[in-house]
Each structure stands twice: as C-alpha cells, then as structure tokens.
C-alpha positions as CSV (number, residue, x, y, z in Angstrom):
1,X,-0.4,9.3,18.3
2,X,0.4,12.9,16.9
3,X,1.3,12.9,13.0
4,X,4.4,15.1,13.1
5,X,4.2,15.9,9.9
6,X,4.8,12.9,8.2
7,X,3.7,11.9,4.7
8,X,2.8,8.3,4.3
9,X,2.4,6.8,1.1
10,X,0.5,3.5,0.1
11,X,0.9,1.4,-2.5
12,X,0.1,-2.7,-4.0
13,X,-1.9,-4.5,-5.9
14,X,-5.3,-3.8,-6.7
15,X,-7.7,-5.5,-4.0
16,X,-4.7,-5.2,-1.0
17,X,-6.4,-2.8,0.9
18,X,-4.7,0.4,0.1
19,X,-7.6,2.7,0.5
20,X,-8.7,0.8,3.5
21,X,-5.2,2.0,5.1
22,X,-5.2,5.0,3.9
23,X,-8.4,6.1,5.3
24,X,-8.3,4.6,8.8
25,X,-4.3,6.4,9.0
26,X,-5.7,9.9,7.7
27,X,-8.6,9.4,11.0
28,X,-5.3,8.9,13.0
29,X,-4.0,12.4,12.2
30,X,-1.7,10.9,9.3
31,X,-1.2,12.9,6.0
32,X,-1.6,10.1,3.3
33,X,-1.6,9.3,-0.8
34,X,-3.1,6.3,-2.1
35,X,-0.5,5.8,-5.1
36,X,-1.7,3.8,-8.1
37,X,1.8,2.5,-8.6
38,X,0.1,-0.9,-9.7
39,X,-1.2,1.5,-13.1
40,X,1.6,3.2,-14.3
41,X,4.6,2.2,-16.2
42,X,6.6,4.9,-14.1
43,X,8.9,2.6,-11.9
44,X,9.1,5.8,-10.0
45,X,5.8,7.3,-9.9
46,X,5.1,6.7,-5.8
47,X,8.3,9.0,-5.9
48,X,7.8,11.9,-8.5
49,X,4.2,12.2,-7.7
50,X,4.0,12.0,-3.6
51,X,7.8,11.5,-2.4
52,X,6.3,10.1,1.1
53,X,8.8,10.2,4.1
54,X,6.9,6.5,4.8
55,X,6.0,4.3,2.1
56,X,4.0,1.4,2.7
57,X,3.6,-1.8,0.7
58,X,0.3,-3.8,1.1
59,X,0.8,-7.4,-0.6
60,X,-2.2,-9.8,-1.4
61,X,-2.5,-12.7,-3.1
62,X,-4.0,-13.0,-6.3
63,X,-6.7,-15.4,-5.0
64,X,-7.2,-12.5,-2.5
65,X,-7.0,-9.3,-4.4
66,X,-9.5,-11.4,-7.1
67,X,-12.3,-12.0,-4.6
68,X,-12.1,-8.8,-2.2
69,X,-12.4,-6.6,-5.1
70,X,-14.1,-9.4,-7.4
71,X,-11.9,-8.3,-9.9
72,X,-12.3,-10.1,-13.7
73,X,-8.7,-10.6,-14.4
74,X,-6.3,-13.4,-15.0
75,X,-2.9,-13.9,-13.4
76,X,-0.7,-12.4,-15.7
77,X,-2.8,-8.9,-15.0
78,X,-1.9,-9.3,-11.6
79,X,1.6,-10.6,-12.6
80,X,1.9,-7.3,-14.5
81,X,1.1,-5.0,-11.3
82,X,3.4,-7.0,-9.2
83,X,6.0,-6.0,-12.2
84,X,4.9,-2.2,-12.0
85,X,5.5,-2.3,-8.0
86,X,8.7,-4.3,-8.0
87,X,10.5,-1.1,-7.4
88,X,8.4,0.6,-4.8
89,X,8.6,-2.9,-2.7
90,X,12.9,-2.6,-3.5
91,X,12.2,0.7,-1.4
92,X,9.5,0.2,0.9
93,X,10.0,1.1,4.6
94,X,7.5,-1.7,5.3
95,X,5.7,-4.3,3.6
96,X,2.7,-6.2,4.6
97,X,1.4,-9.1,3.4
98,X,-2.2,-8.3,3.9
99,X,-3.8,-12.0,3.3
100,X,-4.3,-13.0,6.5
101,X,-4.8,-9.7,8.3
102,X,-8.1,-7.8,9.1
103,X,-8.0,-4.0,7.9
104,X,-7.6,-3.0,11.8
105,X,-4.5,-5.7,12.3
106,X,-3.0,-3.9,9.2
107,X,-3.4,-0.7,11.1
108,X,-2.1,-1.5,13.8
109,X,1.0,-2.7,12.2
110,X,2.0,0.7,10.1
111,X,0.7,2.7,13.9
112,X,3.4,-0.1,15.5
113,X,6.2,0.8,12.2
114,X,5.3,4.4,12.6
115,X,5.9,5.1,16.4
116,X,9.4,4.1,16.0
117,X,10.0,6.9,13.7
C-alpha cells in the first residue's frame, strides 16, 4: 500500500502501544509522529506540534497499560492522561481499543482505516 503522502499521527495512554504502531506503519511507507499527548497540558498539542492528516487513538486499560509497560502508577495517573487526551479522542479519525489486540491485529486495523482514504 503506497503512503501518498499522508501524515499519521498516534496518540494514548502510556503502555497502549503507540510506538509499536508507529514503527510497524513507518516499515509500511507511512510518515508517522508518536505524540506524547498523554504528557502535556496542551489539549491541542497532537495539533500544534504534528497537524496529522490521520490521527490515531490507541486505548488500553489501566490494568493493561500497568503490566505491558510495568508502569508504577496509581489510577488517578492514568485517570489524568485519559484527561490530557480527552480532546485528541473528541477528534480522532479512529480509535482503537488496544486490550484485546495483538500489535499486528492493531496494524491491520489503521492499514484497513487507511485504504479507505
């Protein structure tokens, strides 16, 4: 699949597998920014910073984020990023709730989102 040119941008929660996707999309041609949305008070940042034509939002769980990145928070950190993203999931192109999904399947779901573009 050619890139045509098209910018995608990634964000979520720490532990969602952002860099994951971003990697495996950037072996498929794409141009992509890992945005640390999650970190920044900006509601905007993803925007400002990158202004992809595709952004991407990678949910997780807490339980999930916790043990894939065996992260020492508590649930109001995570709360917290979930705050800091609220916008960036208002505008999302697509979401994906990464829980239940290998890296590959969540591939193959933005490949799927971004043929139709």
């Amino acid at each position: 699949m050619p890139a045509n040119n098209i910018l995608v941008g990634v964000v979520g929660p720490c532990g969602s597998g952002k860099s994951t996707l971003v990697a495996a999309l950037q072996k498929y041609g794409f141009a992509c920014r890992h945005i640390a949305q999650e970190h920044s008070y900006v509601k905007d940042m993803w925007k400002r910073i990158t202004n992809p034509d595709v952004l991407v939002f990678l949910q997780a769980s807490f339980r999930v984020c916790t043990k894939r990145r065996q992260l020492d928070w508590d649930e109001s950190d995570y709360d917290e990023q979930q705050h800091r993203l609220a916008y960036a999931l208002q505008y999302a192109n697509i979401v994906i709730d990464t829980d239940q999904l290998s890296p590959q399947d969540v591939v193959q779901c933005v490949l799927e989102y971004l043929k139709k573009i």
